[in-house]
C-alpha positions in Angstrom: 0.0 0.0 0.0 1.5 3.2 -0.9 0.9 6.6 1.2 -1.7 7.5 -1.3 -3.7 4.4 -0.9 -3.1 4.9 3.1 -4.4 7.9 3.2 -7.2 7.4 1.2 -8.5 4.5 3.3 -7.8 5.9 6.8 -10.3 5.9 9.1 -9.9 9.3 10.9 -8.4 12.2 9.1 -5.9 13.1 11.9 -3.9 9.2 11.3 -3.4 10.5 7.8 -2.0 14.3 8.5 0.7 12.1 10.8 2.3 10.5 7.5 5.0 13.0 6.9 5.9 13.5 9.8 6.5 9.6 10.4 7.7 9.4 6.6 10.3 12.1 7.2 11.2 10.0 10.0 12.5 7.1 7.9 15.2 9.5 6.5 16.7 11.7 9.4 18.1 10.9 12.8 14.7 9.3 14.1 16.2 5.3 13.4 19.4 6.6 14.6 18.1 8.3 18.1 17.4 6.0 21.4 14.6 3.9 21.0 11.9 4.2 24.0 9.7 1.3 24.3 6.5 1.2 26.4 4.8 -2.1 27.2 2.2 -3.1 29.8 1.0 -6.8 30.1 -2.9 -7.4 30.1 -4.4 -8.9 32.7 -1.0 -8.5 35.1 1.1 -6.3 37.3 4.0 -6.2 34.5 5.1 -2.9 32.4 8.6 -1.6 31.1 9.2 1.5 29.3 12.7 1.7 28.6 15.4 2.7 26.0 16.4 -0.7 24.2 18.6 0.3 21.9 21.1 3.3 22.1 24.1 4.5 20.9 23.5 2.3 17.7 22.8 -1.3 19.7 21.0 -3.3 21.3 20.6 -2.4 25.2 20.9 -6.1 26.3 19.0 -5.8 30.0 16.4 -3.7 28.4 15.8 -6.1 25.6 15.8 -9.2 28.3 12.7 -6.8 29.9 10.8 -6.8 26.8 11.3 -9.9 25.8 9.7 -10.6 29.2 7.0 -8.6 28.5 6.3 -10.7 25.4 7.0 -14.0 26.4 4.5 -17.0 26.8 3.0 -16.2 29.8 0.4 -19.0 30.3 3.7 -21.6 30.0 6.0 -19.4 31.7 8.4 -19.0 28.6 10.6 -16.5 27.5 12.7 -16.3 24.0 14.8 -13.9 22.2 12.5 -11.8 20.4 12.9 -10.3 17.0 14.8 -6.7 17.6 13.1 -6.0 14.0 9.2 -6.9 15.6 10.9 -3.9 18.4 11.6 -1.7 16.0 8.0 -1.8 14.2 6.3 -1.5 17.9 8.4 1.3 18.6 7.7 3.0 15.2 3.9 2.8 16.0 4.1 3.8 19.3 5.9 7.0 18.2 3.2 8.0 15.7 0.5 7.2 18.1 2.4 9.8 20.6 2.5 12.3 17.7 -1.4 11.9 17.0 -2.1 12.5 20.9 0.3 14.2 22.1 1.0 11.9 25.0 3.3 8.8 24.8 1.1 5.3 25.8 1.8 1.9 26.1 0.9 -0.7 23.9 -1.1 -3.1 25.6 0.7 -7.0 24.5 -1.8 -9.7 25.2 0.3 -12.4 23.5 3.9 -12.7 22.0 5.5 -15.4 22.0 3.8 -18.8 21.9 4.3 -22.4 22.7 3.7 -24.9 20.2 1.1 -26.2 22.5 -0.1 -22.6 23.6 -1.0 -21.5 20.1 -2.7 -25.0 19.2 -5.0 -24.3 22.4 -5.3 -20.1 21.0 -6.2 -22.1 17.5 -3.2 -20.4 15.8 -1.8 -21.6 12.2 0.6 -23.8 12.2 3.3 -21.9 11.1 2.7 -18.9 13.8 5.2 -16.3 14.0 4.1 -16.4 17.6 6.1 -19.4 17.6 9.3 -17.8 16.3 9.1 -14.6 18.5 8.4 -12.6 15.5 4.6 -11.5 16.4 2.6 -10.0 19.0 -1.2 -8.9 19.3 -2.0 -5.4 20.8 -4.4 -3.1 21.8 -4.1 0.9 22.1 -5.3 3.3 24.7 -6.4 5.4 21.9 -6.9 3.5 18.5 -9.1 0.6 17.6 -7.8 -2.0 16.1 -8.3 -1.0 12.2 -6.2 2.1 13.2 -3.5 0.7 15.0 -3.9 -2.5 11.8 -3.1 0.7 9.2 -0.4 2.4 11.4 1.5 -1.0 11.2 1.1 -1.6 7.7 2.4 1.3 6.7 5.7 0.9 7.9 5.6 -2.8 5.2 7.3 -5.1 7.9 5.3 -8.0 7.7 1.7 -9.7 8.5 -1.2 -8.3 10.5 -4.6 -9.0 11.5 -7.1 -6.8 12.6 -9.5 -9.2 15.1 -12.6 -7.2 17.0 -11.0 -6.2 20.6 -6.8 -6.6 18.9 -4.1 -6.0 16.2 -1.5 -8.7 15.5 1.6 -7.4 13.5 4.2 -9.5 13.1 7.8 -9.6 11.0 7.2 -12.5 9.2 6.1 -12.3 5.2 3.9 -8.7 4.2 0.3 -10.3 4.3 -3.1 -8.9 5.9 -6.2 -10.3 7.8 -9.2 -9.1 8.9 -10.0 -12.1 11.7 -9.2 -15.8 10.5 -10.0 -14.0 6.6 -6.5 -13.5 5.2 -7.3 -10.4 2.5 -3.7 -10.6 1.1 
């Protein structure tokens, strides 16, 4: 989808006056800057915001806190997340705190999954769940279709728009709207 198509099927005008500033983005010293990261666990006591990358890297212990975050917490299982899945969150997040004004946490209600996990969720097979490469949120501010355009814009891989989430993932560019895979 290109930023013409984008803006012609946004849902409120403001996410479309947003795109240059997050285009322009992609070519200064935004990728370059510390990247802030602000996660809250649904349904428990757990939240990070912190800088996991600076100075060009990865900020190890601030990585291990959001991979935390995003583990399997029914089976009490963490795994090395994809830095790349960060970066997309983080991307979002930004533009959602340009369009309000305020920064917010995304809300993560899965990341990584077991095998057995996402068989019991009634996940595909081939999950990037299972990989560590996907996780389904929900914003303070956005529904779902909003948040599902913000992260399609950035073309980093699949996501799925389901009634009360988003799922965005790194995985190959592809796009749902529940179990209905549109493309």
């Amino acid at each position: 989808m290109n930023r013409r198509q984008f803006i012609q099927t946004s849902i409120a005008a403001p996410l479309a006056m947003a795109i240059p500033q997050i285009a322009g983005a992609r070519t200064d010293d935004y990728w370059q800057r510390d990247r802030v990261l602000w996660l809250r666990r649904q349904g428990r006591d757990e939240e990070f915001r912190v800088v996991y990358w600076s100075n060009g890297q990865v900020d190890y212990d601030n990585y291990i806190r959001m991979c935390y975050i995003l583990r399997d917490a029914t089976e009490s299982q963490t795994v090395a997340m994809d830095v790349n899945l960060l970066n997309l969150l983080y991307g979002m997040q930004y533009w959602q705190e340009l369009l309000t004004g305020r920064p917010s946490p995304w809300i993560v209600t899965s990341g990584f999954r077991t095998v057995e996990h996402n068989r019991r969720e009634g996940g595909v097979e081939n999950s990037e769940h299972l990989h560590g490469r996907a996780g389904d949120l929900k914003s303070l501010q956005f529904t779902p279709g909003q948040v599902a355009q913000m992260a399609r814009f950035f073309g980093m891989g699949g996501v799925g728009v389901y009634d009360t989430f988003t799922h965005v993932d790194t995985g190959r560019l592809a796009f749902w709207n529940g179990k209905k895979r549109l493309r």
